[in-house]
N, C-alpha and C positions, 0 to 999 in steps of 0.2 A: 409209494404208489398211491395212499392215500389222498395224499394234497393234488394231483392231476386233474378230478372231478369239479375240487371247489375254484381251480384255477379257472377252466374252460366256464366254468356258471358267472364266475366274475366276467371275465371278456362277453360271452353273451350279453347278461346285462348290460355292459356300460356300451355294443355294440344297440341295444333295444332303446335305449334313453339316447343316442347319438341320431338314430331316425326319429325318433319323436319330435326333437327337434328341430328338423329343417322342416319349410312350409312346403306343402305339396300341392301347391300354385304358385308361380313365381307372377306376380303382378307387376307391372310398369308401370312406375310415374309417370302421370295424365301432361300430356303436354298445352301448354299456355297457350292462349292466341300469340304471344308475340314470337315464341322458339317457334310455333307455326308458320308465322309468317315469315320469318326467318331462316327455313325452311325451303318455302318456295320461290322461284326463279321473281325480280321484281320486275314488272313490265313498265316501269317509269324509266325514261331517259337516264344512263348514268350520268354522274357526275362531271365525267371526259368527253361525252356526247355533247352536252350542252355549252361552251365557247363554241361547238363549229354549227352548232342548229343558230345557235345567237349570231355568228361572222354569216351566215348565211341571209335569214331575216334583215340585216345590218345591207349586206350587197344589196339583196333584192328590193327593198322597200326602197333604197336611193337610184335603181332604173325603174322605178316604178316612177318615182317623183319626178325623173327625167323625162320620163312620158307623156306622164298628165301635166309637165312645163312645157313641153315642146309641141307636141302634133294634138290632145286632144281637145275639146271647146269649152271655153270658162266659160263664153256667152254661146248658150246654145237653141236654137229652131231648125224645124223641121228643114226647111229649104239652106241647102249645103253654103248658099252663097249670103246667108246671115249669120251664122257661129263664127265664134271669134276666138281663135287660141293665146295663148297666154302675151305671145309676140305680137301677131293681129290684134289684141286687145291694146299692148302696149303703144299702139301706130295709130288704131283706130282715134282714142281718146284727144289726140292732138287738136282733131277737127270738130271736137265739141265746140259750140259757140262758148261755152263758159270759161274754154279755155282759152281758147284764140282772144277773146276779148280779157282774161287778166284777172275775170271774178274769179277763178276758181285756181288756185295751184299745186300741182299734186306732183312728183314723181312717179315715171311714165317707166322708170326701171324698176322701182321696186315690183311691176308683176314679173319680170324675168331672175327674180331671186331664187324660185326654184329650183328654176332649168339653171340658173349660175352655181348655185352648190349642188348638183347633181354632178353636170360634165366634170367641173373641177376637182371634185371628193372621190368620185367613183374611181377613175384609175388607180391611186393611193391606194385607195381600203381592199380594190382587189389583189393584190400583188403585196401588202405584210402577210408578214410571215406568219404573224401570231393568229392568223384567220385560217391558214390553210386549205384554200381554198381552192378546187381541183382546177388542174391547165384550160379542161375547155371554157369553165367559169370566166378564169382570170379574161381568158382571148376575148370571150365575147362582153364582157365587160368594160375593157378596153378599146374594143371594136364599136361601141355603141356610142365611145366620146364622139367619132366623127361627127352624124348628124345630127346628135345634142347640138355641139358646135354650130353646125353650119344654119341651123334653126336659130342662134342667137344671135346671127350677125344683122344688118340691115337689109330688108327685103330687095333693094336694088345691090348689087354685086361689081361694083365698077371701084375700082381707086380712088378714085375721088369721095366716092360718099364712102366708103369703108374707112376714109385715112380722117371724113371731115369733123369737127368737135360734137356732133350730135353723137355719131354713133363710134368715136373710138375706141372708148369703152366695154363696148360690146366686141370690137374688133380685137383688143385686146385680150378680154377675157378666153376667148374660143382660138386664137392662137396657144394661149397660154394652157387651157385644156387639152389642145393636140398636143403640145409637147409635152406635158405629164402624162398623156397615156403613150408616147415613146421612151420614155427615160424609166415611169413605172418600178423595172423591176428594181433600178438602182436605191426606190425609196424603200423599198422591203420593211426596212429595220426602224425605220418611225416606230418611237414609242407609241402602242397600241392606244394608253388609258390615256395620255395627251394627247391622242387625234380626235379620239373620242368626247371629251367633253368640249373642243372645241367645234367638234362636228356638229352636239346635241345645240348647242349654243347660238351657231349657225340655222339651225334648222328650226328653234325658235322662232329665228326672227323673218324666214324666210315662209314660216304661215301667219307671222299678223300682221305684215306690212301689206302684204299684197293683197288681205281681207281689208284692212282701211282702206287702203286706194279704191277699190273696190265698192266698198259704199259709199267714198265721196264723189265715185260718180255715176254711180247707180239713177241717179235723176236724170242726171246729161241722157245717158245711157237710155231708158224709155222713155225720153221725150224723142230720140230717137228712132227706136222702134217703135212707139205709142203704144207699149203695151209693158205691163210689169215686167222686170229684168233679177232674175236669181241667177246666183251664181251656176253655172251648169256644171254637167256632171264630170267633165276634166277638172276643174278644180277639187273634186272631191275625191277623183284619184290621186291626186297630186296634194290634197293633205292628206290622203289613206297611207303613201308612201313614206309620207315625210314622219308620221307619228310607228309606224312600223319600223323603218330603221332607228327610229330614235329607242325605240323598246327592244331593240335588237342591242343598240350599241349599250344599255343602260344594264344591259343582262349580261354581255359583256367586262363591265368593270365594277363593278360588285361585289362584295367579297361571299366568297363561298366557305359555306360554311362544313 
């Protein structure tokens, strides 16, 4: 009966040094700025967001360049019946004296390079696959080749001047745009990163050629309106577009990392 007392003193004790022991605040490791930010929801575009923000930028920026190619004024004043769009400018220049007379010779198509790889590129890029880009996109992107088109043909509309060697060219091409935005969907599967560098490539050439023509006849030019000739503000949307889809398609094929 003895040993019962010193038994219970022992477990006490070793029960008194078992709470000494434990801390009687449990503190939490201080969290880092990066487990914080880590943490929080991130409000930058994912990873999987960014090809359809870039296929998008890529569409838009190429009916953008088909706009300021087609209907808005490279030569622009006030009075409607002096601006000149991309195709009026291409028509105008004929009747320079500098040109009529041999001094001066320039390519009278390179300003419709825009509006040519816009109609022509735009139904392609909207209908791959790898862009994904929503039905009413595709339609109206495809719907837009019409009067790209019919803006590139010859101002007069009769057979003879459509079929004649001046403009078959142009007659060509805008046929050839109506029928890629009806076949469209069958090109789906075009390799995305080969349409693309051949698109950026295109689109090069399609804002310095038509900036040189441009100043080689910028004197023609206000000696005909007798007053200095900048380029106006159609041309500016129309290299707004062309450098916009280009940073669209270059975002596009890129490697992600």
């Amino acid at each position: 009966m003895t040993h019962q007392p010193q038994v219970r003193q022992r477990q006490h004790t070793l029960e008194t040094k078992t709470m000494q022991n434990q801390p009687i605040f449990s503190i939490r490791p201080a969290q880092t700025p990066a487990s914080t930010a880590e943490s929080r929801p991130s409000s930058a575009p994912r990873a999987s967001d960014r090809p359809i923000l870039a296929g998008w930028l890529l569409a838009l920026g190429l009916l953008l360049t088909g706009l300021g190619g087609a209907f808005l004024p490279w030569v622009w004043r006030a009075p409607a019946a002096l601006q000149l769009t991309a195709p009026g400018l291409a028509e105008f220049v004929k009747f320079l004296p500098e040109i009529r007379s041999g001094q001066l010779h320039i390519e009278r198509l390179y300003f419709l390079l825009p509006l040519f790889l816009a109609m022509i590129t735009l139904p392609i890029v909207a209908e791959n696959k790898s862009l994904a880009l929503p039905l009413w996109l595709r339609l109206l992107l495809r719907l837009s080749v019409v009067p790209l088109a019919l803006a590139a043909l010859s101002p007069v509309w009769t057979p003879a001047v459509l079929t004649s060697a001046e403009f078959r060219l142009q007659t060509a091409l805008a046929g050839l745009a109506v029928g890629l935005a009806i076949i469209a969907p069958l090109l789906k599967s075009l390799p995305l990163r080969l349409m693309v560098i051949f698109l950026i490539g295109g689109q090069l050439i399609a804002l310095i050629l038509p900036l040189w023509q441009f100043i080689l006849v910028r004197p023609g030019l206000e000696t005909a309106y007798h007053q200095p000739i900048w380029p106006g503000w159609g041309w500016w949307v129309t290299a707004a577009g062309l450098i916009l889809s280009a940073l669209g398609g270059i975002a596009l094929i890129r490697p992600r990392s």
